[in-house]
PyMOL Python script that loads the backbone (N, CA, C, O; Angstrom):
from pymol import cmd

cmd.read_pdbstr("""\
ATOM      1  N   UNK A   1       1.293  20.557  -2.329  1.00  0.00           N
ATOM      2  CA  UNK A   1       1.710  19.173  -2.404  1.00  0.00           C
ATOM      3  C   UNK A   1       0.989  18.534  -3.583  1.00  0.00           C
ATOM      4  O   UNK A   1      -0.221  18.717  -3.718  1.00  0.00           O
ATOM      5  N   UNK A   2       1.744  17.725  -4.519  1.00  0.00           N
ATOM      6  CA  UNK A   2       1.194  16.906  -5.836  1.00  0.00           C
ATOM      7  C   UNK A   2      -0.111  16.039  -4.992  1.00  0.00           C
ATOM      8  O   UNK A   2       0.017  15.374  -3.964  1.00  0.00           O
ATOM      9  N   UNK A   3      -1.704  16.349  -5.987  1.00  0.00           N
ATOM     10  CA  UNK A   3      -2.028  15.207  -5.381  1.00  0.00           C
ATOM     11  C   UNK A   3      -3.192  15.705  -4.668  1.00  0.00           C
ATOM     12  O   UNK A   3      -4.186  15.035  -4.389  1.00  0.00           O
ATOM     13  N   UNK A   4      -2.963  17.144  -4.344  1.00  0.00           N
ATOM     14  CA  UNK A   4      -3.950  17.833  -2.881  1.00  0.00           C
ATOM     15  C   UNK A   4      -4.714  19.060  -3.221  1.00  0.00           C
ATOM     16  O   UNK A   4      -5.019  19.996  -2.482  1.00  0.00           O
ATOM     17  N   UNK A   5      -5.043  18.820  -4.879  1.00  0.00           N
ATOM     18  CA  UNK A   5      -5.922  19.601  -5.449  1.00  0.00           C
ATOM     19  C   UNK A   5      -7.287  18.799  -5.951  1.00  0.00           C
ATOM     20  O   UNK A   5      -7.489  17.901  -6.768  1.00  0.00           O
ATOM     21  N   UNK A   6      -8.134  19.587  -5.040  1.00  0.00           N
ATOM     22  CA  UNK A   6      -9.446  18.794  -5.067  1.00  0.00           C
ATOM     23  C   UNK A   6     -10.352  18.863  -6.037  1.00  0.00           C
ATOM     24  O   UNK A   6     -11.371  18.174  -6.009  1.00  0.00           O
ATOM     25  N   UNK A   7     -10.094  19.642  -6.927  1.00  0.00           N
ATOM     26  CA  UNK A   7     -10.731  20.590  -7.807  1.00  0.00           C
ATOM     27  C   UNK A   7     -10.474  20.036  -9.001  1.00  0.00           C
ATOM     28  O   UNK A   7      -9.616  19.153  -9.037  1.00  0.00           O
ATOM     29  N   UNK A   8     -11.176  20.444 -10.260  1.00  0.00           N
ATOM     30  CA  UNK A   8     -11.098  20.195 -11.528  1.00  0.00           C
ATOM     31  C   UNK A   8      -9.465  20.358 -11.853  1.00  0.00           C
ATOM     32  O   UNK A   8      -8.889  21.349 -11.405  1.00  0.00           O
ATOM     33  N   UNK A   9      -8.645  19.258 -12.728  1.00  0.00           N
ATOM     34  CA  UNK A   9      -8.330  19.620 -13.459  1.00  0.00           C
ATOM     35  C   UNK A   9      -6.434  18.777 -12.763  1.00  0.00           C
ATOM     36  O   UNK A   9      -5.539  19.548 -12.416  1.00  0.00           O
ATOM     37  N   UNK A  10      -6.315  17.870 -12.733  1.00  0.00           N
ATOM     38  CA  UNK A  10      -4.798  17.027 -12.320  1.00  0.00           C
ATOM     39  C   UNK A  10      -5.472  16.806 -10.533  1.00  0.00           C
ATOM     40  O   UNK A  10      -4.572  16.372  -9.814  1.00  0.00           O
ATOM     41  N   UNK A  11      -6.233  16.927 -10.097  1.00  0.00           N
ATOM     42  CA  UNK A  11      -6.555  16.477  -8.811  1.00  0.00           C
ATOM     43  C   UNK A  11      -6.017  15.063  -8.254  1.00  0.00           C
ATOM     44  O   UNK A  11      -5.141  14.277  -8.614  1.00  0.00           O
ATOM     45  N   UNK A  12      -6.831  15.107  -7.347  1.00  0.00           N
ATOM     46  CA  UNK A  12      -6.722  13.339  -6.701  1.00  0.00           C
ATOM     47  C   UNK A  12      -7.733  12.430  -7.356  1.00  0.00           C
ATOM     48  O   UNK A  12      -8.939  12.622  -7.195  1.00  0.00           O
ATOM     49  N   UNK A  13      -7.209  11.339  -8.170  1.00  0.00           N
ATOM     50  CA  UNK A  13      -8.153  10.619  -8.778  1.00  0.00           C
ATOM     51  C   UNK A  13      -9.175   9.773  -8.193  1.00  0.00           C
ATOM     52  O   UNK A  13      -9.142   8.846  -7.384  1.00  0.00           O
ATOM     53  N   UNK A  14     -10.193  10.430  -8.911  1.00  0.00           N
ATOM     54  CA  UNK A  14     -11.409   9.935  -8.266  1.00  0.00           C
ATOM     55  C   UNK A  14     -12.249  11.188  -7.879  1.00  0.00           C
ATOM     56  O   UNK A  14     -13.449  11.195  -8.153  1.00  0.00           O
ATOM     57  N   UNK A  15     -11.724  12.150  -7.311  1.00  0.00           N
ATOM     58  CA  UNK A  15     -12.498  13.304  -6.644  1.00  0.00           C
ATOM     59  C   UNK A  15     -13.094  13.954  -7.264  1.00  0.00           C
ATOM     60  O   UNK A  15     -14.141  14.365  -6.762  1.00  0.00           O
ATOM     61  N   UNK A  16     -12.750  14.379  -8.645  1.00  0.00           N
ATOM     62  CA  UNK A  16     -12.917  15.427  -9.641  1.00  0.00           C
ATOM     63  C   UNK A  16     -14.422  14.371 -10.210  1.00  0.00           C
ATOM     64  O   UNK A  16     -14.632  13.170 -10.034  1.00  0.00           O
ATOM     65  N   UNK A  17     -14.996  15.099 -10.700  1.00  0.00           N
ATOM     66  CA  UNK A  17     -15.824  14.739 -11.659  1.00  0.00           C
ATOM     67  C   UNK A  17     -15.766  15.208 -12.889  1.00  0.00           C
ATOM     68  O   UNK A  17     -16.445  16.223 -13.047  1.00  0.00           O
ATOM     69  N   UNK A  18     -15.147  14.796 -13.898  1.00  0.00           N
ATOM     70  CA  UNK A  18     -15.326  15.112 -15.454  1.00  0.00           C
ATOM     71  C   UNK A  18     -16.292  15.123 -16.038  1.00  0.00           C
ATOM     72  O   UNK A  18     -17.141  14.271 -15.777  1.00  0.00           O
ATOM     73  N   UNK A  19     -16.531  16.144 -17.100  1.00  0.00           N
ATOM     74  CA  UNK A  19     -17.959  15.995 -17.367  1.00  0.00           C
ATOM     75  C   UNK A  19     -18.481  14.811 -18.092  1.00  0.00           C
ATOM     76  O   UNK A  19     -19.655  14.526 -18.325  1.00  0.00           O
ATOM     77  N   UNK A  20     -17.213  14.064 -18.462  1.00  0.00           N
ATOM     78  CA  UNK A  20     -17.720  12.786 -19.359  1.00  0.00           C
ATOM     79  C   UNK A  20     -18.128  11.534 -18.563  1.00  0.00           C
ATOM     80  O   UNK A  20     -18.848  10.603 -18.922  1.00  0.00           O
ATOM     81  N   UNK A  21     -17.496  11.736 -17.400  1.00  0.00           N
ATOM     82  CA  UNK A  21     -18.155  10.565 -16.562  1.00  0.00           C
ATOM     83  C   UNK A  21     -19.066  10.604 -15.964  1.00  0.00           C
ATOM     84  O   UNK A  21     -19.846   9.688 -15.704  1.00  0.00           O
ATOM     85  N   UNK A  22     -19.111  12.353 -15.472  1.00  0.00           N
ATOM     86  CA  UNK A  22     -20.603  12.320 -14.153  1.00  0.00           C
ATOM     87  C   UNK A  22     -21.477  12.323 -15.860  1.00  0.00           C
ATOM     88  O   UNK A  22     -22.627  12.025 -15.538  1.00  0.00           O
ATOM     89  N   UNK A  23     -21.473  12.423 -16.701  1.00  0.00           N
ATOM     90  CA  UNK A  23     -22.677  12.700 -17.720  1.00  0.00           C
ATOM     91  C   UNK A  23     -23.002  11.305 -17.845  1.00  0.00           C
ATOM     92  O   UNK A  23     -24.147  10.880 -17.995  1.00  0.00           O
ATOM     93  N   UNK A  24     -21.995  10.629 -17.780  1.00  0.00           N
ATOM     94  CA  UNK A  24     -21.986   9.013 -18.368  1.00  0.00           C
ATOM     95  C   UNK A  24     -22.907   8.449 -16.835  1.00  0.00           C
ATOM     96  O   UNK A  24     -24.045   8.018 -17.022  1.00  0.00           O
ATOM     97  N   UNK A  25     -22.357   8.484 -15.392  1.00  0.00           N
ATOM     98  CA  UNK A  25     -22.824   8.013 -14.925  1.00  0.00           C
ATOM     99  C   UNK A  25     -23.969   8.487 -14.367  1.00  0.00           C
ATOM    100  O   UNK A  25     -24.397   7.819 -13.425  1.00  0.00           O
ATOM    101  N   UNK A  26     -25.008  10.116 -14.902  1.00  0.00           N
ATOM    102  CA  UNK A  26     -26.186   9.986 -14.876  1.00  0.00           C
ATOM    103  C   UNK A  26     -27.311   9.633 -15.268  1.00  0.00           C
ATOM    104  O   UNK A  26     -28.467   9.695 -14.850  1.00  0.00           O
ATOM    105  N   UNK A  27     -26.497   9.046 -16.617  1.00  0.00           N
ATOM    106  CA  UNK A  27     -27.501   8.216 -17.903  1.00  0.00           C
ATOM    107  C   UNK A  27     -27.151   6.894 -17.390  1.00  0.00           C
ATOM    108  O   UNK A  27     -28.065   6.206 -17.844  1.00  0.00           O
ATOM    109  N   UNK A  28     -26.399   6.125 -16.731  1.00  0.00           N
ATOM    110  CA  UNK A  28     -26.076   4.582 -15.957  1.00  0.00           C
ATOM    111  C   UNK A  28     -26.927   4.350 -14.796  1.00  0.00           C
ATOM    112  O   UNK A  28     -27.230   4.968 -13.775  1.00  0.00           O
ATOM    113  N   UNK A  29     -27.211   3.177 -15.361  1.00  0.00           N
ATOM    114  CA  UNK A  29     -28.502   2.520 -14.236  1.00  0.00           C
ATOM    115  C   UNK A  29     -28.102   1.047 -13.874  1.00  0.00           C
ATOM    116  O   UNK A  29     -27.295   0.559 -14.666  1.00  0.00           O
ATOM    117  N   UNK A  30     -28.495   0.244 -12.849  1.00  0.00           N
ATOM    118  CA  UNK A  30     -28.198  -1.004 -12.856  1.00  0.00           C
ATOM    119  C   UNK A  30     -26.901  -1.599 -12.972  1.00  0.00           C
ATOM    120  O   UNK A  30     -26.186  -0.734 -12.467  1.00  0.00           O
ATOM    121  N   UNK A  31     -26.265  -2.401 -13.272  1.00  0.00           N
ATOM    122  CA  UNK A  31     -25.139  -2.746 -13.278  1.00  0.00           C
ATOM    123  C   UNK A  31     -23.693  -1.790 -13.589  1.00  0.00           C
ATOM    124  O   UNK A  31     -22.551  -1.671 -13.147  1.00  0.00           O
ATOM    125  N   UNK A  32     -24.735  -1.111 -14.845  1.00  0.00           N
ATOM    126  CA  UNK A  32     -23.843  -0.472 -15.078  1.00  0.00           C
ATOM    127  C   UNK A  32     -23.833   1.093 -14.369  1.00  0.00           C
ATOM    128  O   UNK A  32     -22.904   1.853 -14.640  1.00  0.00           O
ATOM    129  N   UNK A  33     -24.669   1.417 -13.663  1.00  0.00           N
ATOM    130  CA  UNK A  33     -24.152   1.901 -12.792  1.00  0.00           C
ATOM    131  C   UNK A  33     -23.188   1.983 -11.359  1.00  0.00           C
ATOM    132  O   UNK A  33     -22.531   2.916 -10.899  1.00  0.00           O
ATOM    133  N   UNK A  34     -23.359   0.904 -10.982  1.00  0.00           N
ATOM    134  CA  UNK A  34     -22.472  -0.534  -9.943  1.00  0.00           C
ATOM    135  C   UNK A  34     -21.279  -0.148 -10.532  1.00  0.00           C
ATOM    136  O   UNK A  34     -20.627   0.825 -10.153  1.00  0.00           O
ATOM    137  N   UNK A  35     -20.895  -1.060 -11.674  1.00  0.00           N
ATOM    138  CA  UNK A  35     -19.292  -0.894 -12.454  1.00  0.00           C
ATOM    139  C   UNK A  35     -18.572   0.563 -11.751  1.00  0.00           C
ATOM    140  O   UNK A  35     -17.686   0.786 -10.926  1.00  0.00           O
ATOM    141  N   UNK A  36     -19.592   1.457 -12.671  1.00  0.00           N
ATOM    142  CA  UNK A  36     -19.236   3.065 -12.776  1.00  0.00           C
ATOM    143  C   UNK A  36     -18.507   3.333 -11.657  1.00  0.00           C
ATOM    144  O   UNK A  36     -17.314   3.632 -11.685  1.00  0.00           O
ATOM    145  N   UNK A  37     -19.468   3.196 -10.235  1.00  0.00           N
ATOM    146  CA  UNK A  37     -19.463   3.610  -8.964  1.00  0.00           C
ATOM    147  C   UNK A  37     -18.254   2.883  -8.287  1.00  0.00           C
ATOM    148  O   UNK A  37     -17.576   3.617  -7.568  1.00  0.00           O
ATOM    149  N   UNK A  38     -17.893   1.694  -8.374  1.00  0.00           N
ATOM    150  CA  UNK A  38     -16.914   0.988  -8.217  1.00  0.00           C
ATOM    151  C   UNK A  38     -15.290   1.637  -8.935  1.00  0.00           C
ATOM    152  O   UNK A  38     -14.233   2.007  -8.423  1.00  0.00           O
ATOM    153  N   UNK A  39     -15.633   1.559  -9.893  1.00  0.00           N
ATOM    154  CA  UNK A  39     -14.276   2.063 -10.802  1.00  0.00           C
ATOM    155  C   UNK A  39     -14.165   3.538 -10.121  1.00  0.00           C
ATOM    156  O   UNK A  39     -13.125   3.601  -9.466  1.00  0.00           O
ATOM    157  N   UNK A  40     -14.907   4.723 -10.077  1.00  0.00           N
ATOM    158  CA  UNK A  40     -14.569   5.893  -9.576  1.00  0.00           C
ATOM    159  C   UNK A  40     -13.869   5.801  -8.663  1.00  0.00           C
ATOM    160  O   UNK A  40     -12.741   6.286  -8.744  1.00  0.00           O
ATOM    161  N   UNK A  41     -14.295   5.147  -7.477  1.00  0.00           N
ATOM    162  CA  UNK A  41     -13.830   4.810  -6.069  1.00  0.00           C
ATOM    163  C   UNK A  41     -13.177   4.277  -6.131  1.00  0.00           C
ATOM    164  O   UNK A  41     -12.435   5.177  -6.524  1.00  0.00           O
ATOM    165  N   UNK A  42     -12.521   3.407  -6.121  1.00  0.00           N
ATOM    166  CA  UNK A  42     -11.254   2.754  -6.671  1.00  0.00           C
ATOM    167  C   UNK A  42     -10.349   3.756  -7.162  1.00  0.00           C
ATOM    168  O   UNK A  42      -9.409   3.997  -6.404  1.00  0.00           O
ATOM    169  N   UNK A  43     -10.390   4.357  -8.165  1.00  0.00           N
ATOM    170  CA  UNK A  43      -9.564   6.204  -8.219  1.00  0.00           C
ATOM    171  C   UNK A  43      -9.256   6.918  -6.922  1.00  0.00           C
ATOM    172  O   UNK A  43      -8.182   7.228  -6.407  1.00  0.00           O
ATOM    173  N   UNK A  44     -10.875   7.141  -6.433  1.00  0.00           N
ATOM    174  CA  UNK A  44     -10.694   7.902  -5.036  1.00  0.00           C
ATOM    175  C   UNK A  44     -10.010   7.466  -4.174  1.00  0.00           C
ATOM    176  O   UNK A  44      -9.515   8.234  -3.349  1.00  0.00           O
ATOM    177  N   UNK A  45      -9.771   5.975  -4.120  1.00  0.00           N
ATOM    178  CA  UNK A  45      -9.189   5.317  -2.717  1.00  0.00           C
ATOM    179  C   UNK A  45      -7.700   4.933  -3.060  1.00  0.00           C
ATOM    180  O   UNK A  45      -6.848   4.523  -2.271  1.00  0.00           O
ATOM    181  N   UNK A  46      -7.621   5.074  -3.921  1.00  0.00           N
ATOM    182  CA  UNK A  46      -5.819   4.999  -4.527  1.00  0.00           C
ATOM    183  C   UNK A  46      -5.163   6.447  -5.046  1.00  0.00           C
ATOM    184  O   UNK A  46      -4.076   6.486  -5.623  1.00  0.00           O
ATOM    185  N   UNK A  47      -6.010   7.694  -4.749  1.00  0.00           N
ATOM    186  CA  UNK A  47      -5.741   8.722  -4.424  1.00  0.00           C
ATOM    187  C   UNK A  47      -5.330   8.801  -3.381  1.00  0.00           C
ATOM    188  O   UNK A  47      -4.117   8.809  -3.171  1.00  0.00           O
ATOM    189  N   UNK A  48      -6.232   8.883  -2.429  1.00  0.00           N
ATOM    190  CA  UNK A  48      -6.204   8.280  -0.706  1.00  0.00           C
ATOM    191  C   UNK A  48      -4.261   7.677  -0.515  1.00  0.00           C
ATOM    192  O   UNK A  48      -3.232   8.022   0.065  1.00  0.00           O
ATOM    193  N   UNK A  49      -4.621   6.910  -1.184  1.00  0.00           N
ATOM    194  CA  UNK A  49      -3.472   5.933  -0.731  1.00  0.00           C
ATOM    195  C   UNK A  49      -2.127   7.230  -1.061  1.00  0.00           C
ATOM    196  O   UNK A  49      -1.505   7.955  -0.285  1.00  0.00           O
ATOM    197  N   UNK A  50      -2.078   7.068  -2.615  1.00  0.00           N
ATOM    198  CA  UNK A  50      -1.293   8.427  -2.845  1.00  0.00           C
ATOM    199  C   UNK A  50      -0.651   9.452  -2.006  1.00  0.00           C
ATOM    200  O   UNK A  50       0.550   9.408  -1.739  1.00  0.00           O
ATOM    201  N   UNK A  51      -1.370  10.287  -1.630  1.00  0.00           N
ATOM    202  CA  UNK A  51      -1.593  11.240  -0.591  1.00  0.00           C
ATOM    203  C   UNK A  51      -1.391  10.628   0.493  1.00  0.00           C
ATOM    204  O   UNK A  51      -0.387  11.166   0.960  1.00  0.00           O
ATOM    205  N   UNK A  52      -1.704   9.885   1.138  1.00  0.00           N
ATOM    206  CA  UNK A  52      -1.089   9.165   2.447  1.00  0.00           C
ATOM    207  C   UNK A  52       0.577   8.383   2.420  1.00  0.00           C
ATOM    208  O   UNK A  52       1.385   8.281   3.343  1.00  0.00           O
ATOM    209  N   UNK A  53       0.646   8.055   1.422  1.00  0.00           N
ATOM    210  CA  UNK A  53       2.180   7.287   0.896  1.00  0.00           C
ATOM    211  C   UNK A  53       3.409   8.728   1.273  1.00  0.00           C
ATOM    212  O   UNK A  53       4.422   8.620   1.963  1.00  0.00           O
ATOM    213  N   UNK A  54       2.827  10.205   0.463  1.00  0.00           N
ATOM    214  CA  UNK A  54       3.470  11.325   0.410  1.00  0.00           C
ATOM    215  C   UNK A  54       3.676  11.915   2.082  1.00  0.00           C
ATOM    216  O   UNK A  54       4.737  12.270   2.597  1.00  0.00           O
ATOM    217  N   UNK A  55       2.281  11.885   2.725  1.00  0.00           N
ATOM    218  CA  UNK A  55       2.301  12.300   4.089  1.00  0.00           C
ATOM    219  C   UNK A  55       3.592  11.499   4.854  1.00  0.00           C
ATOM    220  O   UNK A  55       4.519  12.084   5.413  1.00  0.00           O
ATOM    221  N   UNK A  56       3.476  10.385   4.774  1.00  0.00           N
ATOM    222  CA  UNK A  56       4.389   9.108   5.370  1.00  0.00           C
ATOM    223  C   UNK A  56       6.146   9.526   5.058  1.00  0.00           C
ATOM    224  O   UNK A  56       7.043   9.606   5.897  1.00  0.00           O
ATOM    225  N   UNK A  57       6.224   9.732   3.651  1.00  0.00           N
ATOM    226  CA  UNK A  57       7.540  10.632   3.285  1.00  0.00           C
ATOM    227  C   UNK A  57       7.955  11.767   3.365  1.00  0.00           C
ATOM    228  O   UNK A  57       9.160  12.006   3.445  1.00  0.00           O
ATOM    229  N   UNK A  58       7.131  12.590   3.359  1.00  0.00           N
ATOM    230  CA  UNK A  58       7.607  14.153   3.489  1.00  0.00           C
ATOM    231  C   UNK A  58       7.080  14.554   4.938  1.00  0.00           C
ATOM    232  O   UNK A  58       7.927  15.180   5.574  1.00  0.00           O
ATOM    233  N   UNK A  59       5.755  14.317   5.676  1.00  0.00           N
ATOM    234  CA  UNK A  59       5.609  14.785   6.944  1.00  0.00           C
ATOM    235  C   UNK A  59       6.019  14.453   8.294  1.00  0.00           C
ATOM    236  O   UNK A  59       6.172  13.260   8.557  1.00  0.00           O
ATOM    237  N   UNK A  60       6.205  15.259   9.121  1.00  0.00           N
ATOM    238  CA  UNK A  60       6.938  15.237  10.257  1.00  0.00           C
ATOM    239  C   UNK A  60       5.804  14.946  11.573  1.00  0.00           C
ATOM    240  O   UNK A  60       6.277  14.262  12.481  1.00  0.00           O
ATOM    241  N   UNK A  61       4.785  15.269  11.698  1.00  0.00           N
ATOM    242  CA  UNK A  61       3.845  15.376  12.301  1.00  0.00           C
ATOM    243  C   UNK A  61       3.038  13.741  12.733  1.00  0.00           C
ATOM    244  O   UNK A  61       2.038  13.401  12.102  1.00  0.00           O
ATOM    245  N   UNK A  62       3.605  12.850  13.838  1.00  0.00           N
ATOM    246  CA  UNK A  62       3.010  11.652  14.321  1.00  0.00           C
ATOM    247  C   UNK A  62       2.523  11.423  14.216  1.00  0.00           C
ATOM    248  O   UNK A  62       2.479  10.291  13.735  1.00  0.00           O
ATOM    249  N   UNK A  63       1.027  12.355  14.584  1.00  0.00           N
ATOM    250  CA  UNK A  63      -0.396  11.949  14.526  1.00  0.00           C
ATOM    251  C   UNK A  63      -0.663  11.648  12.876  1.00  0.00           C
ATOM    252  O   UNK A  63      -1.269  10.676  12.426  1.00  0.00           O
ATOM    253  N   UNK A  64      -0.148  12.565  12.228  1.00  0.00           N
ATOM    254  CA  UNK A  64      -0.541  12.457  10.964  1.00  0.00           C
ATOM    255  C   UNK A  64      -0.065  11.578  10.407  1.00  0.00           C
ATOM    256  O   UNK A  64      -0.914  10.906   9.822  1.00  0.00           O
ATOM    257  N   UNK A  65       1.295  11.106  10.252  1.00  0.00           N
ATOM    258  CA  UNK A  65       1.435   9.959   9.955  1.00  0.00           C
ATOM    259  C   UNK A  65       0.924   8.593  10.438  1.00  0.00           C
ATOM    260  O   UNK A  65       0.543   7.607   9.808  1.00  0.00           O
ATOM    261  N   UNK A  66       1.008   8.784  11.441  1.00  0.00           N
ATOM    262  CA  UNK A  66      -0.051   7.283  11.981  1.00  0.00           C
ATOM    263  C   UNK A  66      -2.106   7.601  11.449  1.00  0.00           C
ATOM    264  O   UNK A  66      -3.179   7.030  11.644  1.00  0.00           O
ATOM    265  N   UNK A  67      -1.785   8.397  10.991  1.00  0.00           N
ATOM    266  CA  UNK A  67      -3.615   8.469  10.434  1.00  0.00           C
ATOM    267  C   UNK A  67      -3.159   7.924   8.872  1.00  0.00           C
ATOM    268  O   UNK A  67      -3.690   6.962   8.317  1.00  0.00           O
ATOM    269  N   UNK A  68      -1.944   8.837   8.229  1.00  0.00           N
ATOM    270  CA  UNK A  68      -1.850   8.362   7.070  1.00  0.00           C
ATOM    271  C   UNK A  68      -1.610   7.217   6.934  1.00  0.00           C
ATOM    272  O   UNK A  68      -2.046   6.763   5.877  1.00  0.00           O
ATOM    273  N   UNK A  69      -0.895   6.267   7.795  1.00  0.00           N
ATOM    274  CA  UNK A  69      -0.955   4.656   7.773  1.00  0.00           C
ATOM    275  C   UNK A  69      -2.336   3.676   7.932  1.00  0.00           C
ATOM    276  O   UNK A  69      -2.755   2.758   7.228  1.00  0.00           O
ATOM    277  N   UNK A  70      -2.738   4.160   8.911  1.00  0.00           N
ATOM    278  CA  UNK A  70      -4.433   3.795   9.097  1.00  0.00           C
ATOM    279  C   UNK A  70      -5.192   4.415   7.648  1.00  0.00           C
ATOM    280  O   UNK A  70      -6.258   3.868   7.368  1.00  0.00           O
ATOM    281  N   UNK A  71      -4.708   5.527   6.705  1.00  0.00           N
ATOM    282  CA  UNK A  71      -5.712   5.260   5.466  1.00  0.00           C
ATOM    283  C   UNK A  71      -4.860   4.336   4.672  1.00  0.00           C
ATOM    284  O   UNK A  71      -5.615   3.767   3.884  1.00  0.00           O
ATOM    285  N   UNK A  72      -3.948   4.027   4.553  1.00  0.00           N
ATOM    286  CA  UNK A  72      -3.673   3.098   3.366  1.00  0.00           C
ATOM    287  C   UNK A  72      -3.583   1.870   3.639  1.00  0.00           C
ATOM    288  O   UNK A  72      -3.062   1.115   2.818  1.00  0.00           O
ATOM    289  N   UNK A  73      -4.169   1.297   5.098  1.00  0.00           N
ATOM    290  CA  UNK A  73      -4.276   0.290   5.710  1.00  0.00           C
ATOM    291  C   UNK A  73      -5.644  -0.284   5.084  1.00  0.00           C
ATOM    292  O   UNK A  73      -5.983  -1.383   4.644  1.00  0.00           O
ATOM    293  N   UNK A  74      -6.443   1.301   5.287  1.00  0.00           N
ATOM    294  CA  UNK A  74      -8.154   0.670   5.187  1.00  0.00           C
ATOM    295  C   UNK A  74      -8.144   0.917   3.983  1.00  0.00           C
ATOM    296  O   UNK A  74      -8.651  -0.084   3.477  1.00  0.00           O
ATOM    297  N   UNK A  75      -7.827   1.786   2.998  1.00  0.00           N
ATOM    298  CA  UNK A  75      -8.129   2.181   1.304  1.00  0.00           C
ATOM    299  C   UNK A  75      -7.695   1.066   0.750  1.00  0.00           C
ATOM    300  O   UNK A  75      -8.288   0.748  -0.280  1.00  0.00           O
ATOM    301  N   UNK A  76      -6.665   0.224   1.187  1.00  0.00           N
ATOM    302  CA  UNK A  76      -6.011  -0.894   0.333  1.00  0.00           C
ATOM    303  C   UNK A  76      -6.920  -1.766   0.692  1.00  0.00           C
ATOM    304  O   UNK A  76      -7.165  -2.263  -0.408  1.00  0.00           O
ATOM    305  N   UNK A  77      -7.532  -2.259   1.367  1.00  0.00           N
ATOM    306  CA  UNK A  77      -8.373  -3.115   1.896  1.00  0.00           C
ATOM    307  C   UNK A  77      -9.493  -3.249   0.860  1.00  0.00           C
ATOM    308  O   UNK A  77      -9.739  -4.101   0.006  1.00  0.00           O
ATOM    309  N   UNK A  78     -10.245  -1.800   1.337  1.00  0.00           N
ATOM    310  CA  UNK A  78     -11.296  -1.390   0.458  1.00  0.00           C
ATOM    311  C   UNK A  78     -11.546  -1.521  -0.781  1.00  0.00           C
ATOM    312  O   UNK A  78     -12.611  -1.938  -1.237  1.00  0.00           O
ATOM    313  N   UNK A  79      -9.735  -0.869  -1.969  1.00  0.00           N
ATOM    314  CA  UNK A  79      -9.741  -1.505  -2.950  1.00  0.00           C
ATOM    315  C   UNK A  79      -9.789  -2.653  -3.384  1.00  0.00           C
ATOM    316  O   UNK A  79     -10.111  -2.763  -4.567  1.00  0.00           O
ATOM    317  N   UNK A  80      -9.547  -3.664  -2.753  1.00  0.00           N
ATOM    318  CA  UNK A  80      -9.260  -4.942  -2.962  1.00  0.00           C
ATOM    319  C   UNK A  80      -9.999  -5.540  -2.998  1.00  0.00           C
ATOM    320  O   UNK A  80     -10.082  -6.450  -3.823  1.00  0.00           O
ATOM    321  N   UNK A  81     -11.094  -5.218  -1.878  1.00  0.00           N
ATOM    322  CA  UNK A  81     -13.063  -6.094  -1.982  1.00  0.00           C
ATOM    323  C   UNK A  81     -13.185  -5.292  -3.149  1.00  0.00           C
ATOM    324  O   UNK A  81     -13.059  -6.036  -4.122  1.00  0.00           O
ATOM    325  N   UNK A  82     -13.401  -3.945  -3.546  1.00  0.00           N
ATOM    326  CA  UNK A  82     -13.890  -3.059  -4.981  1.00  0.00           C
ATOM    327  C   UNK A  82     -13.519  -4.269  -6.410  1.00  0.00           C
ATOM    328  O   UNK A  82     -14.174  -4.827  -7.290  1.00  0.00           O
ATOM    329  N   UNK A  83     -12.431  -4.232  -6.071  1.00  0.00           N
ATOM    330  CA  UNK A  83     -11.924  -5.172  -7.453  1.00  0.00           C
ATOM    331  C   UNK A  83     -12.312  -6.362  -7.741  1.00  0.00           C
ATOM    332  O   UNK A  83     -12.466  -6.856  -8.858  1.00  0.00           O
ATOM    333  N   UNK A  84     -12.509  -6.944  -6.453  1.00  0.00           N
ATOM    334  CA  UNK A  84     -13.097  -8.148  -6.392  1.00  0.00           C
ATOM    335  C   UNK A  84     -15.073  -8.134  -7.043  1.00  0.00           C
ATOM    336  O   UNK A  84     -15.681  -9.031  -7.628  1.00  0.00           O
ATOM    337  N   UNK A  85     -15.490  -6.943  -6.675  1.00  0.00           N
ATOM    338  CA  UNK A  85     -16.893  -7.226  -6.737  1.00  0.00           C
ATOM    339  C   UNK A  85     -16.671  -6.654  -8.415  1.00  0.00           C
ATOM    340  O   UNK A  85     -17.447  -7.166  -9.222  1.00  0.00           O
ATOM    341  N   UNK A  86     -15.716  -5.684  -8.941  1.00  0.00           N
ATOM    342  CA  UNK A  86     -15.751  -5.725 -10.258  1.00  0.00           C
ATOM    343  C   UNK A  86     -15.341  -7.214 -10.972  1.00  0.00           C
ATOM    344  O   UNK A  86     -16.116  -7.832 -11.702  1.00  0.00           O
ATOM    345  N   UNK A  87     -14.362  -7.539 -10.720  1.00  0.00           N
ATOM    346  CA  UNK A  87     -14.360  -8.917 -11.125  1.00  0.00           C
ATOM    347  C   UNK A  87     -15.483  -9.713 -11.447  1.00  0.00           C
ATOM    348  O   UNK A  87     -15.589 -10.124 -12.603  1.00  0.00           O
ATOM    349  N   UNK A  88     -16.210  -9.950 -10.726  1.00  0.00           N
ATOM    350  CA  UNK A  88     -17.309 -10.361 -10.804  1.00  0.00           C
ATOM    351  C   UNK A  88     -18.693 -10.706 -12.179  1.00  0.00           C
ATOM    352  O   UNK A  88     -19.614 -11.504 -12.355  1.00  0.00           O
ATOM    353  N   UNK A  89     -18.046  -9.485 -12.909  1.00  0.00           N
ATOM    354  CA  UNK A  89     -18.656  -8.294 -13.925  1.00  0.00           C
ATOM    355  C   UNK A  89     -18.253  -9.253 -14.849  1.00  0.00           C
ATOM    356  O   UNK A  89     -18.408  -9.053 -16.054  1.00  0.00           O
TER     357      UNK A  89
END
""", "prot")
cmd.dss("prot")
cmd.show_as("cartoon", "prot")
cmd.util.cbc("prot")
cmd.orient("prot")
């Protein structure tokens, strides 16, 4: 399934670590480490969403769809305070 490769390289955004960012965000301290950590997650949680949007369309399985609704219930949420505290910036 697009989306459900966790691994280097077209993954779910956010999950992967590139070497330009984890390098970037081990030399980031302070705010700008905040930003960093914010913006990643924000990837990760609109991955999330992603992948739960697909479950909702292509899977057959109840439970799973009612979990995949409960993540894009709480990931959208989540993003939304994220953006807000980047805003901030």
């Amino acid at each position: 399934m697009p989306g459900m490769d966790h691994g280097s390289g077209g993954g779910m955004p956010g999950i992967e670590c590139r070497p330009s960012r984890c390098n970037s965000s081990s030399q980031a301290h302070g705010a700008a480490f905040d930003k960093m950590f914010l913006q990643m997650m924000i990837g990760h949680h609109q991955g999330a969403v992603t992948m739960s949007k697909t479950e909702l369309a292509d899977g057959e399985n109840p439970d799973a769809k009612t979990l995949a609704q409960n993540i894009i219930t709480a990931q959208q949420r989540e993003i939304t305070e994220m953006q807000t505290m980047l805003a901030q910036w």
